[in-house]
C-alpha positions, 0 to 999 in steps of 0.5 A: 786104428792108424789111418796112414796121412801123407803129411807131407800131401796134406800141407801142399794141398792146403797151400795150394788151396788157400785162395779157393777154400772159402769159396767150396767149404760147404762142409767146413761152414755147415759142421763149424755152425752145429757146433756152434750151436752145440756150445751155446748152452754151455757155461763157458769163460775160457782164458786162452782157447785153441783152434785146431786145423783153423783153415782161413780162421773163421772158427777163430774169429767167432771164439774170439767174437764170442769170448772177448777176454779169451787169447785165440790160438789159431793152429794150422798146418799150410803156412798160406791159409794162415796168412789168409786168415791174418788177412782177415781178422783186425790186427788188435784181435786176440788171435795168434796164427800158429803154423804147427801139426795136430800130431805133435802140439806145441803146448805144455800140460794143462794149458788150453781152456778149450779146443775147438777142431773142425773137421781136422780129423780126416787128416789125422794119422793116430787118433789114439795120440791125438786124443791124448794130445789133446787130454795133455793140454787141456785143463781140468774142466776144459771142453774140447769139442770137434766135428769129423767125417764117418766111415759112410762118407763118400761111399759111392765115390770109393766104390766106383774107383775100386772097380776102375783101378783097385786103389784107394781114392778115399781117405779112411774116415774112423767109426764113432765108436772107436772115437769114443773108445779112444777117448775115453782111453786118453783119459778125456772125461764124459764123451759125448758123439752125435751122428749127421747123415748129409747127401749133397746133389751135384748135377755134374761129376765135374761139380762135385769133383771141383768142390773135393779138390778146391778145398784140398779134400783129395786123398792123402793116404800114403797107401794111394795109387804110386803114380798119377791117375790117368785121365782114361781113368777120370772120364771112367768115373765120371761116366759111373757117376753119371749113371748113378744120377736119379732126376739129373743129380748125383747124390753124395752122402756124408756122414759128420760126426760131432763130439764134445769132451771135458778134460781131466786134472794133470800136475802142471801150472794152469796159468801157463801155456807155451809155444814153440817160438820156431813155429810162429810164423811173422806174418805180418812181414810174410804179407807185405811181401 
């Protein structure tokens, strides 16, 4: 399955957004906590590890915490949340902020020890290649463990705009079960997926629809409507969602998927690892200025 992500969206969004993300990431905060309790009971020493779609970093802190003697690689898309994130961690940590895409991964065969992704799928085009990507550069018995959103996420949200202007406003989130096929195709080895039905209580449209934008969360599928909703349209959706209300909450369900997998052996040098030199951002010029 190719769910068609304006790339292009998605980084100004992130941009845009890097100020406000901590304060609405919910989600992002709640899916990184379960699967840092899904990694608890695994032996793990990795050397070099890699968060993908890192956001403010906070996921690469914890690795870093965690595994004192591991290089974090902290790999995002918005060159402003990453100067957000170096804002954050001690400048004699072990993580280096990388401005890269998840589709085309700066990084040789064979070279991560883990790779941590959460929540970055919603914004990925092809998971048939992300998945291989990701069975590329991991090493044999390495873990690469993520968390995403299900096809049931979001649903009423989908449903009400399709009966105002026929459009797509929902990114199209993927199945588990295509996840795991697409795993197990990449050549990622015993796929583990586990499913988590969340509903989030607004009191107002207003609310909820804060939250979505203020983390970036809005629709990016190149399929969307050409021009701007009209604002006609917005006050169609918050008076639906309004009748939707149940004791003064509108309900939102999500559904999070989470899922682990083991890497396979490839021919290359397992003490290696490369990053393309053009894609490192000097942050600590960027900052001061």
């Amino acid at each position: 399955m190719t769910v068609k992500i304006n790339t292009r969206d998605v980084m100004r969004r992130a941009d845009a957004t890097a100020s406000s993300f901590s304060e609405y990431d919910f989600i992002h905060k709640h899916c990184r906590n379960d699967l840092i309790e899904k990694m608890k009971p695994m032996s793990l020493n990795p050397k070099i590890g890699l968060d993908l779609g890192s956001a403010l970093g906070s996921s690469s802190r914890y690795l870093s915490k965690r595994f004192k003697k591991c290089e974090i690689l902290s790999l995002d898309i918005s060159h402003s949340r990453l100067i957000e994130s170096r804002k954050k961690r001690s400048i004699l940590s072990r993580i280096r902020e990388i401005q890269a895409s998840a589709n085309a991964l700066p990084f040789i065969n064979n070279s991560m020890d883990l790779i941590f992704a959460n929540q970055l799928m919603p914004w990925i085009d092809n998971p048939n290649h992300f998945f291989s990507e990701i069975s590329r550069i991991l090493k044999k018995d390495g873990l690469f463990i993520f968390s995403t959103l299900g096809p049931d996420s979001l649903q009423i949200i989908n449903t009400l705009w399709s009966k105002i202007d026929g459009f797509s406003h929902v990114n199209k989130f993927i199945d588990m079960h295509i996840l795991g096929d697409n795993m197990l195709q990449s050549g990622l080895s015993d796929p583990v997926l586990d499913v988590e039905k969340l509903t989030l209580n607004y009191s107002t449209p207003e609310s909820m629809l804060l939250d979505i934008s203020s983390i970036g969360a809005r629709n990016c599928l190149v399929e969307r409507r050409p021009y701007l909703t009209g604002k006609a349209a917005f006050i169609g959706l918050k008076n639906k969602l309004n009748k939707t209300a149940i004791d003064g909450q509108i309900a939102i369900d999500l559904e999070l998927i989470y899922g682990h997998a083991w890497g396979k052996n490839l021919n290359s040098n397992p003490n290696e690892y490369k990053v393309d030199i053009s894609q490192i951002i000097n942050l600590k010029k960027k900052v001061r200025t």
